[in-house]
C-alpha positions as CSV (number, residue, x, y, z in Angstrom):
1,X,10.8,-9.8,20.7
2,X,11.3,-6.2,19.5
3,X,8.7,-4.4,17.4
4,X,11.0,-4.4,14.2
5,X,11.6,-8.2,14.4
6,X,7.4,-8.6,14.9
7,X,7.1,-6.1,11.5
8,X,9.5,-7.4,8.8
9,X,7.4,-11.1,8.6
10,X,4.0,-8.9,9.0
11,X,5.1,-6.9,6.1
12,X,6.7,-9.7,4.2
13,X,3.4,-11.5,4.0
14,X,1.8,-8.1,3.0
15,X,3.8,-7.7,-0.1
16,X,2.9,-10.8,-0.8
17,X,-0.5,-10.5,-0.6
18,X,-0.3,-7.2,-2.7
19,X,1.6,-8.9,-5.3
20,X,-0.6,-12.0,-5.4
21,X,-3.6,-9.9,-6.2
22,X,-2.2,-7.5,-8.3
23,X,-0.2,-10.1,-10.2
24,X,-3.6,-12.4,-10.8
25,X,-5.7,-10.1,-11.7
26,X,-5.7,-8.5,-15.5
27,X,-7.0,-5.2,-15.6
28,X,-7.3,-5.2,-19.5
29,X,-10.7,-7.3,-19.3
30,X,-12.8,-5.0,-18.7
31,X,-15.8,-4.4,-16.3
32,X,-18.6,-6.9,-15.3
33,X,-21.3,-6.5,-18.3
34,X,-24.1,-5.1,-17.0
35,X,-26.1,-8.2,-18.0
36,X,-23.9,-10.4,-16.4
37,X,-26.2,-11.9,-13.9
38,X,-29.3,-12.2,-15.6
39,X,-30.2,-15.3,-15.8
40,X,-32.2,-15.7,-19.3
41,X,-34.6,-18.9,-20.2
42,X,-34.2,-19.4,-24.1
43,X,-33.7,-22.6,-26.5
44,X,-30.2,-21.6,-27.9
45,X,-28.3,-19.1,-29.4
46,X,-26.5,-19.9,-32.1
47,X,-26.4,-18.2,-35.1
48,X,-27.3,-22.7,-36.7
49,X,-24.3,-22.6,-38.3
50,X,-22.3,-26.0,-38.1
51,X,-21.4,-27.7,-35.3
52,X,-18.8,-26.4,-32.8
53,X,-16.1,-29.2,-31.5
54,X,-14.4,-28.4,-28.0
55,X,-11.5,-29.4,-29.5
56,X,-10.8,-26.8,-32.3
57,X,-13.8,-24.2,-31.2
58,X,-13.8,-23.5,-27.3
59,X,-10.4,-25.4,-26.0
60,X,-8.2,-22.9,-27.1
61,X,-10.3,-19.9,-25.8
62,X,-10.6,-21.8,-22.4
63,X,-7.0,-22.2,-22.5
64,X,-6.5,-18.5,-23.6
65,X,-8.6,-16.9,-21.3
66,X,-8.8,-19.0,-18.3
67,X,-6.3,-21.3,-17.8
68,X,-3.8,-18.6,-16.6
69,X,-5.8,-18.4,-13.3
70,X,-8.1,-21.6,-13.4
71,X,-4.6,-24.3,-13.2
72,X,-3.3,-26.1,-10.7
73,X,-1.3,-23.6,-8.5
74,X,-2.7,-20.6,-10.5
75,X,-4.9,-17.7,-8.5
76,X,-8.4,-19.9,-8.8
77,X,-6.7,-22.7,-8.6
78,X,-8.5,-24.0,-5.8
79,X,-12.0,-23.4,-7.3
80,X,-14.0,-26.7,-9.4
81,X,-13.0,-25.7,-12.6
82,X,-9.2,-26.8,-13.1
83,X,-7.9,-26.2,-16.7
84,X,-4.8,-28.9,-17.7
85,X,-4.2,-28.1,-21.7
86,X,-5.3,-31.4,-22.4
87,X,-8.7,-31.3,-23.9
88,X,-10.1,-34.2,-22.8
89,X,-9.7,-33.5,-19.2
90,X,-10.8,-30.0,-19.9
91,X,-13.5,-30.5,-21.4
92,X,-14.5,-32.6,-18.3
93,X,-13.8,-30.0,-16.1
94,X,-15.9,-27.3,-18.7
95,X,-19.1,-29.7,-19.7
96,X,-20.0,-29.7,-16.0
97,X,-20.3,-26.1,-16.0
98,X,-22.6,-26.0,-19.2
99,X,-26.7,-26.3,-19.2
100,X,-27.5,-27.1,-23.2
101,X,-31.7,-27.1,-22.3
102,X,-30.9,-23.2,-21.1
103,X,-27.4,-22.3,-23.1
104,X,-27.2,-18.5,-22.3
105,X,-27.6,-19.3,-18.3
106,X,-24.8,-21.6,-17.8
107,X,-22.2,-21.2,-15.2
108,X,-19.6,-21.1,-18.1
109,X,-21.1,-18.6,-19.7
110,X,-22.0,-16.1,-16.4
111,X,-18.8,-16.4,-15.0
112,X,-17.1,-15.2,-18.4
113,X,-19.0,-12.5,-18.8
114,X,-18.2,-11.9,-15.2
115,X,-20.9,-12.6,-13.2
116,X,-19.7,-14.1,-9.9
117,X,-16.7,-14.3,-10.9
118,X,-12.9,-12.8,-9.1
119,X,-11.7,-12.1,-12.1
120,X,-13.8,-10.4,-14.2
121,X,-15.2,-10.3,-17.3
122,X,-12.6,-12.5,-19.7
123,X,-15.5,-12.9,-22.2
124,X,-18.2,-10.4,-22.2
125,X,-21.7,-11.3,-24.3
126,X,-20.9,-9.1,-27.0
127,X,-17.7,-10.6,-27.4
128,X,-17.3,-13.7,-30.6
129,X,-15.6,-15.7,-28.0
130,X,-18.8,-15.3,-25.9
131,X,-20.9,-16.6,-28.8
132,X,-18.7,-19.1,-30.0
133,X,-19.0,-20.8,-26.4
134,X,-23.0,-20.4,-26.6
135,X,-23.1,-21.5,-30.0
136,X,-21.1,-24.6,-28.9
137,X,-23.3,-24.9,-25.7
138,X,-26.4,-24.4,-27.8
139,X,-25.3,-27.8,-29.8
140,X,-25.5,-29.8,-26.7
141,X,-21.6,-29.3,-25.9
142,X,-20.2,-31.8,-28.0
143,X,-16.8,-32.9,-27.1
């Protein structure tokens, strides 16, 4: 087998690769907050306003800032947390990841604000899509 018959698959996979990780990741979310792994003990943190449903509240930032990645076939789609579109499987696949005696240390929460997680920060804790999803988790998660 000649060298240049050995390189073209070697390469083809490369580019590949390259375009795989450059394609998946989104550069525009910013750096892991520096906060991002500290794991806080509090009762909630919502500001007490009314109740949060999955439906109309966190749904469509799940599906808006996760789902491009977190879906079947997408870059993290062989990770535990699938997102579908519909809401009742999703919110399934998001309840598991929530901890409503300890809010601000769920796995939800950490990985959006990047902690742990390969793609970033999509949410960071400053962020009203950060508190909306601890306000929500704060009220036990409610579907």
């Amino acid at each position: 087998m000649s060298s240049d018959s050995r390189i073209q698959p070697l390469a083809a996979v490369l580019t590949a690769a390259v375009a795989l990780l450059v394609g998946c990741a989104d550069f525009e979310r910013g750096p892991v907050a520096a906060d991002a792994g500290v794991l806080p003990v509090d009762g909630g943190g919502g500001d007490g306003g009314g109740a949060l449903s999955f439906e109309a509240d966190v749904h469509p930032l799940l599906t808006s800032g996760c789902q491009s990645c977190h879906r079947s076939g997408g870059a993290a789609g062989s990770t535990s947390f699938l997102l579908t579109g519909d809401a009742e499987a999703d919110y399934a696949a998001t309840s598991s990841l929530t901890d409503a005696s300890n809010p601000s240390a769920s796995r939800l929460l950490r990985k959006a604000s990047g902690a742990g997680h390969g793609g970033g920060a999509i949410y960071g804790a400053d962020t009203p899509e950060y508190q909306t999803l601890l306000s929500w988790i704060s009220g036990g998660a409610q579907p």
